[in-house]
N, CA, C and O atoms as a Tripos MOL2 file, in Angstrom:
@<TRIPOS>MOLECULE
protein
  308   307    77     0     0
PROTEIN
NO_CHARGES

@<TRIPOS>ATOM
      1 N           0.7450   59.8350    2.6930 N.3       1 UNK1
      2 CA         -0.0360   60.9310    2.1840 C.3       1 UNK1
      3 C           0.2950   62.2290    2.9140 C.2       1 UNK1
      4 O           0.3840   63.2970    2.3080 O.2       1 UNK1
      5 N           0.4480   62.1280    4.0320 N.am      2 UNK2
      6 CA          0.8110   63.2090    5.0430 C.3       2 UNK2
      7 C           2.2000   63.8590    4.4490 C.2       2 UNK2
      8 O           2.5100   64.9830    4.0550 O.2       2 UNK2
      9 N           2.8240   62.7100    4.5670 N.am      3 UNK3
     10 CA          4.5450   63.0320    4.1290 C.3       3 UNK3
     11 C           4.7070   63.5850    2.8750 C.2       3 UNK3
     12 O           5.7950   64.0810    2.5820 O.2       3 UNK3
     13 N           3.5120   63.5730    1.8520 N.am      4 UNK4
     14 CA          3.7350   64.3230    0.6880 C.3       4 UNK4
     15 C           3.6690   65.8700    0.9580 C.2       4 UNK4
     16 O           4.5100   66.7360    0.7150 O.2       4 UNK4
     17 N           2.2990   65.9750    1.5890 N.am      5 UNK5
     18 CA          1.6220   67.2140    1.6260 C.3       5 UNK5
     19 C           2.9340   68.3660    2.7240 C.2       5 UNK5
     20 O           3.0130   69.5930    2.6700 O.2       5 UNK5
     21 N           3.7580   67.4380    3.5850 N.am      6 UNK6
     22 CA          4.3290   68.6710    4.5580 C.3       6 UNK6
     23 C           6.1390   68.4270    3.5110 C.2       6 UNK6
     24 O           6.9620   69.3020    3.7810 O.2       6 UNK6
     25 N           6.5010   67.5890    2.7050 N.am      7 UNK7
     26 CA          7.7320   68.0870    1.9000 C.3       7 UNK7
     27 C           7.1890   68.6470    0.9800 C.2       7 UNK7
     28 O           7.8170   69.6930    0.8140 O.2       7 UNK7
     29 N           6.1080   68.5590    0.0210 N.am      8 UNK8
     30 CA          6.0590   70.1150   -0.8970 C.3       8 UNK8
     31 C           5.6660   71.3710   -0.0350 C.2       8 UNK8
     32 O           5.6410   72.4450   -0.6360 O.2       8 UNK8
     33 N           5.2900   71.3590    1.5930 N.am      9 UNK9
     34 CA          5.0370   72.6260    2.1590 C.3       9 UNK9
     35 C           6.6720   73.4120    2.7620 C.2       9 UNK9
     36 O           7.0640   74.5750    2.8650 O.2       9 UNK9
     37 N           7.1560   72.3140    2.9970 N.am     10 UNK10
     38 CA          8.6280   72.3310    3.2710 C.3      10 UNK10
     39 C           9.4440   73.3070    2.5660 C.2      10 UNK10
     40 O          10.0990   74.2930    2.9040 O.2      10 UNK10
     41 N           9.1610   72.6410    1.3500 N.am     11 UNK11
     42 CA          9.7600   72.7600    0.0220 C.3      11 UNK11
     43 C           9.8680   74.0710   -1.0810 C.2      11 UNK11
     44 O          10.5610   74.4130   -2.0390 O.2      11 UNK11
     45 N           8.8000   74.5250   -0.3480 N.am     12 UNK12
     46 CA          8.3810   76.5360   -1.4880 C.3      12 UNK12
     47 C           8.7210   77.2890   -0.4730 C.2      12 UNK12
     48 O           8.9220   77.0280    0.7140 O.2      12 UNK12
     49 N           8.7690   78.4490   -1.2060 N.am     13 UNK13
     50 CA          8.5710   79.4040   -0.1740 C.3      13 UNK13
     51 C           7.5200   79.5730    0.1120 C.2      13 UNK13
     52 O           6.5190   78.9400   -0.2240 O.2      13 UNK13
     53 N           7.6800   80.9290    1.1260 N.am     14 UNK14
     54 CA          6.0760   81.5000    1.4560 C.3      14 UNK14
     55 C           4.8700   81.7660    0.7540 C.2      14 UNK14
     56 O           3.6660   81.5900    0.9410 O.2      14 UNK14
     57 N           6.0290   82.5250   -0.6120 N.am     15 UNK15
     58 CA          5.3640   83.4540   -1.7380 C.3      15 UNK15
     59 C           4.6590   81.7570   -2.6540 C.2      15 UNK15
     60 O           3.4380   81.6220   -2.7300 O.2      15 UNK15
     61 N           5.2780   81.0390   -3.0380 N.am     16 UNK16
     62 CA          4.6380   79.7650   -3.6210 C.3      16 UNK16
     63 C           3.8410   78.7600   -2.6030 C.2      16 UNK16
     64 O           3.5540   77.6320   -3.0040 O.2      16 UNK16
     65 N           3.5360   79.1220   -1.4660 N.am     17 UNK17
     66 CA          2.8440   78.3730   -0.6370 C.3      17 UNK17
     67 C           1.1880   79.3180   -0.8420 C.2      17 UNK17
     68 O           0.0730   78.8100   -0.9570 O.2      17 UNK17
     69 N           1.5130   80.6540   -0.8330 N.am     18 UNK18
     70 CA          0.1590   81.1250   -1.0920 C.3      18 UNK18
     71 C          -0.5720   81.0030   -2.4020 C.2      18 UNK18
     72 O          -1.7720   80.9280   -2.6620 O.2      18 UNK18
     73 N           0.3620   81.0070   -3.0480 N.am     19 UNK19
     74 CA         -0.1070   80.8390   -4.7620 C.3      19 UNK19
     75 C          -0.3460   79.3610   -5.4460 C.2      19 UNK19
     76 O          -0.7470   78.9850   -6.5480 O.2      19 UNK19
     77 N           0.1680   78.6130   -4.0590 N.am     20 UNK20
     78 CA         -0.0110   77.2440   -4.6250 C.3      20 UNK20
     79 C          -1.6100   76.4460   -4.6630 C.2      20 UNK20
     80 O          -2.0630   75.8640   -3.6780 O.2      20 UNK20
     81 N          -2.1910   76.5290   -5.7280 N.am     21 UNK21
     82 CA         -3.5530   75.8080   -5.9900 C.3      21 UNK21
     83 C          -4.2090   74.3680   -5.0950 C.2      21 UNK21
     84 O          -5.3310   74.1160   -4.6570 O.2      21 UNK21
     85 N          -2.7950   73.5560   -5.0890 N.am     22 UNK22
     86 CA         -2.6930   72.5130   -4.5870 C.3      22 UNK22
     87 C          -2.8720   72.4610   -3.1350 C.2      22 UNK22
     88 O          -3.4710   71.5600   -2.5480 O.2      22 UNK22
     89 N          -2.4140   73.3040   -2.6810 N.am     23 UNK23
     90 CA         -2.0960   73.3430   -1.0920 C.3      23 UNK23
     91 C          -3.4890   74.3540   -0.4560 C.2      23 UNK23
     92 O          -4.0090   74.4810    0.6530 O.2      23 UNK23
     93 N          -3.6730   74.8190   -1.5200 N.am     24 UNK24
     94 CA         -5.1480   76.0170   -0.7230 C.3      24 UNK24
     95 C          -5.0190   76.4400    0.1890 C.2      24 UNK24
     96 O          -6.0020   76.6320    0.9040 O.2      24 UNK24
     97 N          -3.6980   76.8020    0.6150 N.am     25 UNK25
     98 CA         -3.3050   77.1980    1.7050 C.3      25 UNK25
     99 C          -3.8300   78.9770    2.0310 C.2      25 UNK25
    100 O          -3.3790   79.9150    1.3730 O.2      25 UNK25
    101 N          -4.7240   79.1180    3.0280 N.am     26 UNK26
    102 CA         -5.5140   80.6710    3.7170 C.3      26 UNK26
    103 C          -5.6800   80.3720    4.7930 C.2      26 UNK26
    104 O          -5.3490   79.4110    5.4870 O.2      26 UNK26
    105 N          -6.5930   81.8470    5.0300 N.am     27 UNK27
    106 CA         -6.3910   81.9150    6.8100 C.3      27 UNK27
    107 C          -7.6840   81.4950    6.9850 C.2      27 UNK27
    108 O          -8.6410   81.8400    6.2920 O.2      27 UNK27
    109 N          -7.6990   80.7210    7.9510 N.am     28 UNK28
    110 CA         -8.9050   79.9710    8.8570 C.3      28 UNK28
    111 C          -9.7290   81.1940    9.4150 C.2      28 UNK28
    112 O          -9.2640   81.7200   10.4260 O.2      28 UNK28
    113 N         -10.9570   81.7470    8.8590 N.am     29 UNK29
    114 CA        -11.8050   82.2200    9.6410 C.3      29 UNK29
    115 C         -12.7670   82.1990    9.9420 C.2      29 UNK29
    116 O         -13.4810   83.1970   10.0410 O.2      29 UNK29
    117 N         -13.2040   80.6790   10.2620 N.am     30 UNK30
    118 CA        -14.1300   79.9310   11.1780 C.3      30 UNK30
    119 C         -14.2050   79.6990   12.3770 C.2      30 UNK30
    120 O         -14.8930   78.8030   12.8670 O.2      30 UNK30
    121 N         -13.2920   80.7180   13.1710 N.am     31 UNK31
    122 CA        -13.0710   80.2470   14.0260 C.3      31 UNK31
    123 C         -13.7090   80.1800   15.4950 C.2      31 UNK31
    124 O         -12.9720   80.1260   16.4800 O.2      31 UNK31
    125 N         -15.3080   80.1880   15.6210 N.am     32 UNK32
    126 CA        -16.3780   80.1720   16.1360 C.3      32 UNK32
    127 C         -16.5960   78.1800   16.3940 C.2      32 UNK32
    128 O         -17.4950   77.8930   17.1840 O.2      32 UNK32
    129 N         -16.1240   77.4480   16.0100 N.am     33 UNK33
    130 CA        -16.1810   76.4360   16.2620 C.3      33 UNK33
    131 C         -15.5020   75.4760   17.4720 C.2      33 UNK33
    132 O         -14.2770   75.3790   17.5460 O.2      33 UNK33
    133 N         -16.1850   74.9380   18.1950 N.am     34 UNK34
    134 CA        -15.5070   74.1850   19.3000 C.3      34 UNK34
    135 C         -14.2990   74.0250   19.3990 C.2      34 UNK34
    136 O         -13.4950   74.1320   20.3250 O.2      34 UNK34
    137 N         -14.2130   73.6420   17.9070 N.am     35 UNK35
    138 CA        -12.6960   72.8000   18.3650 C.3      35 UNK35
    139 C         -11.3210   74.2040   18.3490 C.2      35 UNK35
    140 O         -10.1630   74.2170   18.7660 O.2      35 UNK35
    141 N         -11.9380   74.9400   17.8530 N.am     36 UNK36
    142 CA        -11.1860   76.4610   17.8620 C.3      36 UNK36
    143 C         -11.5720   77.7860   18.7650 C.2      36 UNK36
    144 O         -11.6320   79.0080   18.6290 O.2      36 UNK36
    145 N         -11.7980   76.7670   19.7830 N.am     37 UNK37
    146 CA        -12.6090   77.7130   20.9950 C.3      37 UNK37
    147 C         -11.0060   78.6490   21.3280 C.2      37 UNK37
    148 O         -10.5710   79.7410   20.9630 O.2      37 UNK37
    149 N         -10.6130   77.7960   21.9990 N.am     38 UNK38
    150 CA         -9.0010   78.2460   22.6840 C.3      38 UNK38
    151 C          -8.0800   79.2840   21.4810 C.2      38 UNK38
    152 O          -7.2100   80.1040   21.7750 O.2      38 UNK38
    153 N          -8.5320   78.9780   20.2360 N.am     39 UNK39
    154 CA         -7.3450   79.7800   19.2130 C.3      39 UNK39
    155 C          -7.9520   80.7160   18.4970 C.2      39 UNK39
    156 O          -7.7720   80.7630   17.2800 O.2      39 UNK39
    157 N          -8.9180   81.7720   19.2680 N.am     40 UNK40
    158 CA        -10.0180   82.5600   18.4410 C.3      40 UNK40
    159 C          -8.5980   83.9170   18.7520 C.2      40 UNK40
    160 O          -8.6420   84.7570   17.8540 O.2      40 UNK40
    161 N          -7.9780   84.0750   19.3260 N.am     41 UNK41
    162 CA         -6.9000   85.3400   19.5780 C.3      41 UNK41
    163 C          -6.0340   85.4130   17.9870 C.2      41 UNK41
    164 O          -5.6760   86.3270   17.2430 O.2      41 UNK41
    165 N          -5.9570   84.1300   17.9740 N.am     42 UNK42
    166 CA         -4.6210   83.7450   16.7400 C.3      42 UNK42
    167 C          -5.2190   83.5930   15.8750 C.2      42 UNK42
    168 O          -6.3870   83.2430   15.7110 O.2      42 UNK42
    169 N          -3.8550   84.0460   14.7630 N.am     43 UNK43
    170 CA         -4.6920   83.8930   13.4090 C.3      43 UNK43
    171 C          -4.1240   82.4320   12.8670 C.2      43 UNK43
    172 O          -2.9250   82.1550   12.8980 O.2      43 UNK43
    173 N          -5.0930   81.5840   12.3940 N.am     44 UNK44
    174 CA         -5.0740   80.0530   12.0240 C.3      44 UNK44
    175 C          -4.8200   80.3720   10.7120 C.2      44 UNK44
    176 O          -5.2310   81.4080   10.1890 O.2      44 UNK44
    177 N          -4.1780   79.5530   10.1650 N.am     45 UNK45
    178 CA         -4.1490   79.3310    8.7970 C.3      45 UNK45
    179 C          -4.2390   77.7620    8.4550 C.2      45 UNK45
    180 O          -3.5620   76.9640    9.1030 O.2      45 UNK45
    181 N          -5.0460   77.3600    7.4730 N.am     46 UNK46
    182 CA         -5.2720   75.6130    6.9710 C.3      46 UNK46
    183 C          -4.2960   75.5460    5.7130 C.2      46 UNK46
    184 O          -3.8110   76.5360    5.1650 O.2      46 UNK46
    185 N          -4.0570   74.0340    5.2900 N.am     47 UNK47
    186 CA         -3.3770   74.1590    3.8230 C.3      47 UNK47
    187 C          -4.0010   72.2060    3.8100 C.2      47 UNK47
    188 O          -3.9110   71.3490    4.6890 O.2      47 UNK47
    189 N          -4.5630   72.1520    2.4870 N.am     48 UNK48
    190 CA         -4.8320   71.0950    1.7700 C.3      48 UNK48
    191 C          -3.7970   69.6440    1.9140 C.2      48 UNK48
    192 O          -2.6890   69.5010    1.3970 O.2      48 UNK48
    193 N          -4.5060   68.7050    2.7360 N.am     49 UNK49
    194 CA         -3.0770   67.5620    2.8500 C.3      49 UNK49
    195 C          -3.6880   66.5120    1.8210 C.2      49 UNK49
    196 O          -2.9250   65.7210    1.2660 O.2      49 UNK49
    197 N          -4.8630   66.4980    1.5960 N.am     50 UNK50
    198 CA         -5.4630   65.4770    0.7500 C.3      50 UNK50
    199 C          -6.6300   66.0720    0.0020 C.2      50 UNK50
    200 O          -6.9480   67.2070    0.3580 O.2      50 UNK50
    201 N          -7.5250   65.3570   -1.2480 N.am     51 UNK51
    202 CA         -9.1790   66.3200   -0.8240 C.3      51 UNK51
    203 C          -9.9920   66.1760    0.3580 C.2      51 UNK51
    204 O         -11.1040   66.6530    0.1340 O.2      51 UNK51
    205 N          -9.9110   65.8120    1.2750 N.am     52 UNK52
    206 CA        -10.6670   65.7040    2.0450 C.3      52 UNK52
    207 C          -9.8000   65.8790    3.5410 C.2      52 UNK52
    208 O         -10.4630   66.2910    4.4920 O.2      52 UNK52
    209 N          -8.5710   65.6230    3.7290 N.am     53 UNK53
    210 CA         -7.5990   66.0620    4.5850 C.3      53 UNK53
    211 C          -7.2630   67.4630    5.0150 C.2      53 UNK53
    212 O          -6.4930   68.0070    4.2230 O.2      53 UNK53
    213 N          -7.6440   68.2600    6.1220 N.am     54 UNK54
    214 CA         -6.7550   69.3350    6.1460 C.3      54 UNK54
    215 C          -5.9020   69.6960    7.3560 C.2      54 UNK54
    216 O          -6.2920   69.0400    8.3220 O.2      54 UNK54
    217 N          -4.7230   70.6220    7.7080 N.am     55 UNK55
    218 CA         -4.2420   70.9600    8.4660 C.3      55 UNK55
    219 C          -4.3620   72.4610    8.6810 C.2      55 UNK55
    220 O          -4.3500   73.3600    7.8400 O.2      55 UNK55
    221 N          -4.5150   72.5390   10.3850 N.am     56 UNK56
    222 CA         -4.7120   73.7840   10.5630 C.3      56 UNK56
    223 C          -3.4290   74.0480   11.5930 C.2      56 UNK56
    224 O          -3.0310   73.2290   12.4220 O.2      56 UNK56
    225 N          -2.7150   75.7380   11.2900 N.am     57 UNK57
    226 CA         -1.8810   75.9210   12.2230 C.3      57 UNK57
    227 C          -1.3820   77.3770   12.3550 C.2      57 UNK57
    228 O          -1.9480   78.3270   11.8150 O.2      57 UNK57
    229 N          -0.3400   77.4650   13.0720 N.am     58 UNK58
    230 CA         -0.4070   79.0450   12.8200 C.3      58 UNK58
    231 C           1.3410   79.2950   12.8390 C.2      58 UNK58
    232 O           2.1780   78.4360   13.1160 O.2      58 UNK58
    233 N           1.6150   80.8190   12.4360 N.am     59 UNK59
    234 CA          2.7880   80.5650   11.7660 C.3      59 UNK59
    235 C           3.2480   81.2570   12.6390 C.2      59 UNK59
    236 O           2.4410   82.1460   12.9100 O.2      59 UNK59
    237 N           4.7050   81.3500   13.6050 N.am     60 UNK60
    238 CA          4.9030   82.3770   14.1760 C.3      60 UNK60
    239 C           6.7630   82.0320   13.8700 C.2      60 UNK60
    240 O           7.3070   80.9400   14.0360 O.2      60 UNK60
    241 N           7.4630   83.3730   13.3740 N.am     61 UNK61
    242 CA          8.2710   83.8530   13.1020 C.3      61 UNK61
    243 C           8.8800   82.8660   12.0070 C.2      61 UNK61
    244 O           9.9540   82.2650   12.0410 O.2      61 UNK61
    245 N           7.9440   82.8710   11.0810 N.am     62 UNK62
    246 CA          7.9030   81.8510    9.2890 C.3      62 UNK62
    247 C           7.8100   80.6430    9.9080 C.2      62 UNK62
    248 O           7.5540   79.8960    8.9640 O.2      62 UNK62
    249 N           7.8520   79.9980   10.8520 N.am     63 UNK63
    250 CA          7.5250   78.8100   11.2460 C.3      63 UNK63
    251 C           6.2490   78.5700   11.0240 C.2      63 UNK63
    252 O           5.6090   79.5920   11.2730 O.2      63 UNK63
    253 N           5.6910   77.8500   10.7330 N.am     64 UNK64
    254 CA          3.9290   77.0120   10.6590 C.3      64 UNK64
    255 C           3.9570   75.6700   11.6990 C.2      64 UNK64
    256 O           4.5420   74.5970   11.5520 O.2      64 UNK64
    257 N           3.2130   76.0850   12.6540 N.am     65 UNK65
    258 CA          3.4500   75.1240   13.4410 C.3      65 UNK65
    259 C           1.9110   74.6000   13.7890 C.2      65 UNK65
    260 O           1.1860   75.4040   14.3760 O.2      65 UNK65
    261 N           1.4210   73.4000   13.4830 N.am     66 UNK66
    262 CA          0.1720   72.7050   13.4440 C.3      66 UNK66
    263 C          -0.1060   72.1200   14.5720 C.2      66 UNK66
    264 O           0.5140   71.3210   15.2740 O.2      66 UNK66
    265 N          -1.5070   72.8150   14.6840 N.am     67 UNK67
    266 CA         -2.3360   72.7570   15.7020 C.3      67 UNK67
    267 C          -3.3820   71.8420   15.8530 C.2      67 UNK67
    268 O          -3.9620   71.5580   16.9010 O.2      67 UNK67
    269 N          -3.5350   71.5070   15.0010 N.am     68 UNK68
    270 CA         -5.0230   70.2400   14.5600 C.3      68 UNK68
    271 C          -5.3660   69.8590   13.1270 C.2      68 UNK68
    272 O          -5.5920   70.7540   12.3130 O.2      68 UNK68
    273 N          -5.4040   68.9020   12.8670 N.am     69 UNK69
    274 CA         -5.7870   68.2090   11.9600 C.3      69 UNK69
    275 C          -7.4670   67.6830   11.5480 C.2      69 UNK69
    276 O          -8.3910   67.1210   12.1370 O.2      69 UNK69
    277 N          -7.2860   68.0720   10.6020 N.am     70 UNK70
    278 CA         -9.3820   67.9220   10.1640 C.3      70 UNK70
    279 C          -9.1050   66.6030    9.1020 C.2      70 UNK70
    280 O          -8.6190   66.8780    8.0050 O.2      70 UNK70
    281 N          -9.3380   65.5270    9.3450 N.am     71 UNK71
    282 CA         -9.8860   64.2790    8.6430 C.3      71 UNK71
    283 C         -10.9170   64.0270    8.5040 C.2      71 UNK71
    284 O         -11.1420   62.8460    8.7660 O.2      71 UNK71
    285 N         -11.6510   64.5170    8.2330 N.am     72 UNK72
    286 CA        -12.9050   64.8710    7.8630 C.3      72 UNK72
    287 C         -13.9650   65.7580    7.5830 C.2      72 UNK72
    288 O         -15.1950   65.8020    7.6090 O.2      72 UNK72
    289 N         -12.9870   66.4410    7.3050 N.am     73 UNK73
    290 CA        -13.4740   67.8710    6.5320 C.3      73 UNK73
    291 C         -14.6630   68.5450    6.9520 C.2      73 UNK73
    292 O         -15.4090   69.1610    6.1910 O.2      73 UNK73
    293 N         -14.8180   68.4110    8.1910 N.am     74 UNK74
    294 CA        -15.9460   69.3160    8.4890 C.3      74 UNK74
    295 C         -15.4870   70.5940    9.5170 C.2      74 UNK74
    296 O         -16.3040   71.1830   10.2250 O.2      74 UNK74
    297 N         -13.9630   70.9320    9.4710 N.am     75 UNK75
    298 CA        -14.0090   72.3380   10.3630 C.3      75 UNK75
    299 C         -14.0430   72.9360    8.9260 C.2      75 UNK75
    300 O         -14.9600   73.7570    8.8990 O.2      75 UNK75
    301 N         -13.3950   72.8580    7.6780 N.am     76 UNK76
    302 CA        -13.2510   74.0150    6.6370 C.3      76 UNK76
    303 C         -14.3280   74.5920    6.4270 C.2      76 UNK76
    304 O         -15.5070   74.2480    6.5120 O.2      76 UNK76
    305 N         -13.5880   75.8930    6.0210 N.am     77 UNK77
    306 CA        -14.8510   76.8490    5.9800 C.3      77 UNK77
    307 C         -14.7190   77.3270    4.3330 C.2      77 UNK77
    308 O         -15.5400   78.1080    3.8490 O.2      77 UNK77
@<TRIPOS>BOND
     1     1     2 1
     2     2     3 1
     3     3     4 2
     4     3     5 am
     5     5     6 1
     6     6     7 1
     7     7     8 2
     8     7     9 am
     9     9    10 1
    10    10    11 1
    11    11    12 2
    12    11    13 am
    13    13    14 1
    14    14    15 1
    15    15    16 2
    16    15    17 am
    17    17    18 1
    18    18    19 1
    19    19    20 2
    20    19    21 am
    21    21    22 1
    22    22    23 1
    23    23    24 2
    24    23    25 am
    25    25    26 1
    26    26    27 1
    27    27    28 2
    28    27    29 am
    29    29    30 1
    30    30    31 1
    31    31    32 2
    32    31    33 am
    33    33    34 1
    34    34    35 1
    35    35    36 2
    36    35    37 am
    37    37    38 1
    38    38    39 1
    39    39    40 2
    40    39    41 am
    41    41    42 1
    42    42    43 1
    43    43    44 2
    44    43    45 am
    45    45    46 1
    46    46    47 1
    47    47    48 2
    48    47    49 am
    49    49    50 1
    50    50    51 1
    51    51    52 2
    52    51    53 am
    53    53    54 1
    54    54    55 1
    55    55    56 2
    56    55    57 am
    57    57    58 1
    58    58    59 1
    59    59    60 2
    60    59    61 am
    61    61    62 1
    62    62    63 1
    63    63    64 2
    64    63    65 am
    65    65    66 1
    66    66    67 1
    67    67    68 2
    68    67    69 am
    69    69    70 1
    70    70    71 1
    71    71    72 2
    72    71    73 am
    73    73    74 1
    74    74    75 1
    75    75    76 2
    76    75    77 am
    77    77    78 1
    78    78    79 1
    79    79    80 2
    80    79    81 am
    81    81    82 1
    82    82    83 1
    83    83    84 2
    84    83    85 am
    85    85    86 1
    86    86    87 1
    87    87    88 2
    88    87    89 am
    89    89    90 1
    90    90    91 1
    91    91    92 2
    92    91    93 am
    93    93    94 1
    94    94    95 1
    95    95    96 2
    96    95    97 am
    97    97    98 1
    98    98    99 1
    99    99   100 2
   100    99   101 am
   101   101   102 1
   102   102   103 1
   103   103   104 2
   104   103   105 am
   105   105   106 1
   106   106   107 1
   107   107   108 2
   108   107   109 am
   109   109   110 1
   110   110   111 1
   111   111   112 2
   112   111   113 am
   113   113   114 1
   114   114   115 1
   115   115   116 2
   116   115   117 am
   117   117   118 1
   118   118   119 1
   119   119   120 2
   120   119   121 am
   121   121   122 1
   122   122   123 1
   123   123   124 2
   124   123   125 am
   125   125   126 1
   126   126   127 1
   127   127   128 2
   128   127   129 am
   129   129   130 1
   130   130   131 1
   131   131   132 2
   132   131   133 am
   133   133   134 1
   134   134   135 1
   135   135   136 2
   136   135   137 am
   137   137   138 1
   138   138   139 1
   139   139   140 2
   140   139   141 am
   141   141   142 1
   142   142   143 1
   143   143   144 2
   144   143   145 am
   145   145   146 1
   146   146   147 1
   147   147   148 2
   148   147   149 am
   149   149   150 1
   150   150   151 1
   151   151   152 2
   152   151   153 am
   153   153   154 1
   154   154   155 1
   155   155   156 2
   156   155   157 am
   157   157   158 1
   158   158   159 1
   159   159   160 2
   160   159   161 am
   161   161   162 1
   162   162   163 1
   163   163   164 2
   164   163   165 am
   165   165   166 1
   166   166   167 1
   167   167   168 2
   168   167   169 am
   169   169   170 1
   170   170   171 1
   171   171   172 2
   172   171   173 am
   173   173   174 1
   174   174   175 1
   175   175   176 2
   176   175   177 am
   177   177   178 1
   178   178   179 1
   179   179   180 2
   180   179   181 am
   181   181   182 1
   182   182   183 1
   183   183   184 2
   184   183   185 am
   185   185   186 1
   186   186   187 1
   187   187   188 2
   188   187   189 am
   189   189   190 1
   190   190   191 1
   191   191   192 2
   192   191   193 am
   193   193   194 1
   194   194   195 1
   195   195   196 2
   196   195   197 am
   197   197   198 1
   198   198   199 1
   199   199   200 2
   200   199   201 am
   201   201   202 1
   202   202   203 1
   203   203   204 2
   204   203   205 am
   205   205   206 1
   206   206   207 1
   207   207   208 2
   208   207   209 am
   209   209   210 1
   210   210   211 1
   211   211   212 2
   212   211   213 am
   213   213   214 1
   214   214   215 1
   215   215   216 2
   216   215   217 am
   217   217   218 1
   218   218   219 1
   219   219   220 2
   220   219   221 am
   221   221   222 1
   222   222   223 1
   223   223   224 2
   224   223   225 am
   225   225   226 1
   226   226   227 1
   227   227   228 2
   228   227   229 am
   229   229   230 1
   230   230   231 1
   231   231   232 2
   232   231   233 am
   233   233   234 1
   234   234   235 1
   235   235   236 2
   236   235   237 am
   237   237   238 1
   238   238   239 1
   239   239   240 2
   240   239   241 am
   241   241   242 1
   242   242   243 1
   243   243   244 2
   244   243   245 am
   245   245   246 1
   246   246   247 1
   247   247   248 2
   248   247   249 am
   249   249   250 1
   250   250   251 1
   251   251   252 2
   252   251   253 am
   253   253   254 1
   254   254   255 1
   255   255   256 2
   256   255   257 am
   257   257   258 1
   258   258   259 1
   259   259   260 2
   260   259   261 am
   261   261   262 1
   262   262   263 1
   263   263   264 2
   264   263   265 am
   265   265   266 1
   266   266   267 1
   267   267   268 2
   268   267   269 am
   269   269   270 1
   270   270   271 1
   271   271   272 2
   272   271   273 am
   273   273   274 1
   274   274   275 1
   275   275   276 2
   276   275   277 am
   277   277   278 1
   278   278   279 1
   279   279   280 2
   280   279   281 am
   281   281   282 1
   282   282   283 1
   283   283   284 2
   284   283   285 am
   285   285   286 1
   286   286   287 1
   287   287   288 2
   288   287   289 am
   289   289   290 1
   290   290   291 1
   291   291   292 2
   292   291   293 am
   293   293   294 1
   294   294   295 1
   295   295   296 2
   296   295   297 am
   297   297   298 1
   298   298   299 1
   299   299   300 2
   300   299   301 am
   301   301   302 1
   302   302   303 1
   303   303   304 2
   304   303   305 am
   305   305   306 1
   306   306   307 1
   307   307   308 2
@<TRIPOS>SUBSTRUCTURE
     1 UNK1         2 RESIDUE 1 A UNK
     2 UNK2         6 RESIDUE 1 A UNK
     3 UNK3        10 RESIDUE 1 A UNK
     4 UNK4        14 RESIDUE 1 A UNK
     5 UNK5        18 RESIDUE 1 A UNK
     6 UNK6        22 RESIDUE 1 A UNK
     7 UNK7        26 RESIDUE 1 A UNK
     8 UNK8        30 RESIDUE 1 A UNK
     9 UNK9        34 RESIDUE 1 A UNK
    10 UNK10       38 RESIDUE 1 A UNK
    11 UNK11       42 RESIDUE 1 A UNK
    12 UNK12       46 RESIDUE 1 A UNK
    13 UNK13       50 RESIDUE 1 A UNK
    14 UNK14       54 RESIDUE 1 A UNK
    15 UNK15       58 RESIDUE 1 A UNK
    16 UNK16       62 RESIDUE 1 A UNK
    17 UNK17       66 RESIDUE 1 A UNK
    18 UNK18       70 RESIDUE 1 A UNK
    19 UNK19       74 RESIDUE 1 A UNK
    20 UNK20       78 RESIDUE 1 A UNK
    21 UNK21       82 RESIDUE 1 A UNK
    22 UNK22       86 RESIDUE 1 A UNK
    23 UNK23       90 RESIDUE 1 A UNK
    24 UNK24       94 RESIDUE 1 A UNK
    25 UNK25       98 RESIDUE 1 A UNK
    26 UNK26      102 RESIDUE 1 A UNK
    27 UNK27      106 RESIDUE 1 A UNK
    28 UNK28      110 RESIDUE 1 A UNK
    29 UNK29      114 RESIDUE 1 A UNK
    30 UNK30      118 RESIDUE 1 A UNK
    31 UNK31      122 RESIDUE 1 A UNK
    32 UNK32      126 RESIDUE 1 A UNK
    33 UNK33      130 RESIDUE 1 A UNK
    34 UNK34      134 RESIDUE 1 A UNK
    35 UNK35      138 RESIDUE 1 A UNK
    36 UNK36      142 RESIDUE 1 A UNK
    37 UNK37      146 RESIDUE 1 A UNK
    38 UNK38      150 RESIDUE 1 A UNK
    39 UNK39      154 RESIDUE 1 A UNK
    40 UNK40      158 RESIDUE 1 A UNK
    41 UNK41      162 RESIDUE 1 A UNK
    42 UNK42      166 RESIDUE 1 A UNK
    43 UNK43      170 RESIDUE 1 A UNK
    44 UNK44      174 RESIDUE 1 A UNK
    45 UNK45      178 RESIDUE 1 A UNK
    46 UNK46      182 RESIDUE 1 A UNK
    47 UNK47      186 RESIDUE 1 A UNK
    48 UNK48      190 RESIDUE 1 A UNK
    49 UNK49      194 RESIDUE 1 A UNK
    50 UNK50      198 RESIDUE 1 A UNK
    51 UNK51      202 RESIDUE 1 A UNK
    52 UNK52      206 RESIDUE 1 A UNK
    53 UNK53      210 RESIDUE 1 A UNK
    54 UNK54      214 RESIDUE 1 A UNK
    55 UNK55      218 RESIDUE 1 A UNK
    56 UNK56      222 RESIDUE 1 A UNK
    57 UNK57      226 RESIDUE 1 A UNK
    58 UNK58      230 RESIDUE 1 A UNK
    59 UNK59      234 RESIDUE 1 A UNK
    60 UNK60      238 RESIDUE 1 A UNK
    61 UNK61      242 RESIDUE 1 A UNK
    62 UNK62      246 RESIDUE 1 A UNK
    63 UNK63      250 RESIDUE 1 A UNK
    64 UNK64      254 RESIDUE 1 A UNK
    65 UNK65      258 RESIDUE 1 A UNK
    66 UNK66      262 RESIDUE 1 A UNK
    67 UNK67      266 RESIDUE 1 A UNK
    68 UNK68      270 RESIDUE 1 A UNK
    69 UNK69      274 RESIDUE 1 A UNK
    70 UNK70      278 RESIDUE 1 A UNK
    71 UNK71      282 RESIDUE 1 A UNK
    72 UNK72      286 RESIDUE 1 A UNK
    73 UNK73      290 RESIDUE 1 A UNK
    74 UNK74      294 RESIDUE 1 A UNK
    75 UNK75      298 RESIDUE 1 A UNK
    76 UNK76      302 RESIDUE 1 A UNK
    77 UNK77      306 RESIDUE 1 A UNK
């Protein structure tokens, strides 16, 4: 399930990663929560790995590089 969600993220560009429905991919700005104590400087961005799966991470120089994983859907905001 994982392996789907990061080869179609792989797989678009930037411009079809934002527009992509599937992926709900935006910027995390919840970031008042514990587990995002340390990454309140940076800007987080999440993208959809399952319905209830998400990944959070942040992108630095077009790289997206993931920082934590929500399996249980209670950091999304």
């Amino acid at each position: 399930m994982f392996e789907d969600a990061f080869r179609i993220f792989a797989e678009l560009s930037w411009a079809d990663i934002y527009n992509s429905e599937g992926l709900d991919y935006k910027e995390y700005t919840n970031k008042q929560k514990d587990s995002f104590a340390i990454f309140r400087s940076k800007k987080i961005f999440k993208f959809r790995i399952t319905q209830k799966y998400r990944c959070f991470g942040e992108v630095v120089n077009g790289v997206f590089h993931v920082l934590m994983f929500d399996l249980t859907h209670k950091l999304s905001d």
